[in-house]
N, C-alpha and C positions, 0 to 999 in steps of 0.2 A: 680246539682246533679240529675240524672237517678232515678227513683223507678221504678221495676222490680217485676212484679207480676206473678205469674208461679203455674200453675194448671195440672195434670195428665190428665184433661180433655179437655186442650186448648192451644196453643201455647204462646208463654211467652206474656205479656202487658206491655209495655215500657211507660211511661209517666216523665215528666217535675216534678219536684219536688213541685210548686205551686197545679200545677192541680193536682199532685195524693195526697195529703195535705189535698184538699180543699174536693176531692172525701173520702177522710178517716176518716174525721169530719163530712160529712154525712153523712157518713153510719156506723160508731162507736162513733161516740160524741168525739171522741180524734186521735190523727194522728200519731204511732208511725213510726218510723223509718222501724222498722221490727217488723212483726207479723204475725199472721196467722186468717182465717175465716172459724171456722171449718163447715162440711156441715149441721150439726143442726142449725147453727145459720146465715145461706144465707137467708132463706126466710126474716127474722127479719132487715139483712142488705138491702136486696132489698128495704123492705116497708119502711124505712127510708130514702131511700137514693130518693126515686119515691117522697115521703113526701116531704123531702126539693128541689127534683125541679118543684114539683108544686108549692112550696111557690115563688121559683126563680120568676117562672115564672107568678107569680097574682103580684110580685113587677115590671116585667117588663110590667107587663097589664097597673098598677099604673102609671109607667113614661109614655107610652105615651101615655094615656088618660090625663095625667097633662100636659105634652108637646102641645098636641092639644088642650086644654084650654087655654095657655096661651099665643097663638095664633104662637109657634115655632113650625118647623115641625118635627116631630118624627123621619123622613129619614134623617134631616141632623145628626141626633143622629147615627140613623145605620151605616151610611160610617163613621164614627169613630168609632165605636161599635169594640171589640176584639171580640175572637172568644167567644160563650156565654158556660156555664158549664152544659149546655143539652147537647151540641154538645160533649165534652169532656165526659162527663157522659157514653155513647152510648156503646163504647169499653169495658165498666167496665158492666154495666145493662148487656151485652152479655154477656160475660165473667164469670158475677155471674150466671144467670139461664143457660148457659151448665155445672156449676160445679154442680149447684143442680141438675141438669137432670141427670150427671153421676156418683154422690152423690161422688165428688172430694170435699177437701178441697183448701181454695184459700191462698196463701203466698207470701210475697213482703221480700223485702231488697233494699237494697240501691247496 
């Protein structure tokens, strides 16, 4: 399933049903189906959503400082690595500060 996110201030955001899920729990603590991000409350979604991928991102500090302790190397991790949810994130972080910039509301559906 497609989630489709569509702003007066931006062209539509198409994402994979996992990754716009996983972006929806960061940045509202719950992941409906369909819903809306009105423009008073982007700023409060940004800082949340900045929040949980700096945590992403000290647990992937964690693995390979613990990889390179335990004497495994941390690249052979990377060439297995999926695409990480900073990278995924990117599209959405945009997407929210041009709606706050153009004080648009943000909206998905399936």
């Amino acid at each position: 399933m497609l989630f489709k996110f569509k702003s007066k201030a931006t062209s539509d955001l198409i994402m994979l049903e996992t990754d716009a899920r996983a972006l929806l729990h960061m940045m509202l603590g719950n992941d409906p189906v369909k819903g809306i991000v009105l423009v008073q409350d982007i700023p409060a979604a940004i800082a949340r959503l900045e929040s949980a991928l700096a945590q992403e991102a000290a647990k992937r500090q964690e693995h390979k400082q613990a990889a390179g302790a335990s004497g495994k190397g941390f690249l052979d991790d990377e060439k297995d690595a999926k695409v990480q949810i900073s990278q995924r994130a990117a599209p959405m972080m945009k997407t929210l500060k041009r709606c706050l910039a153009e004080q648009s509301d943000l909206v998905w559906g399936v």
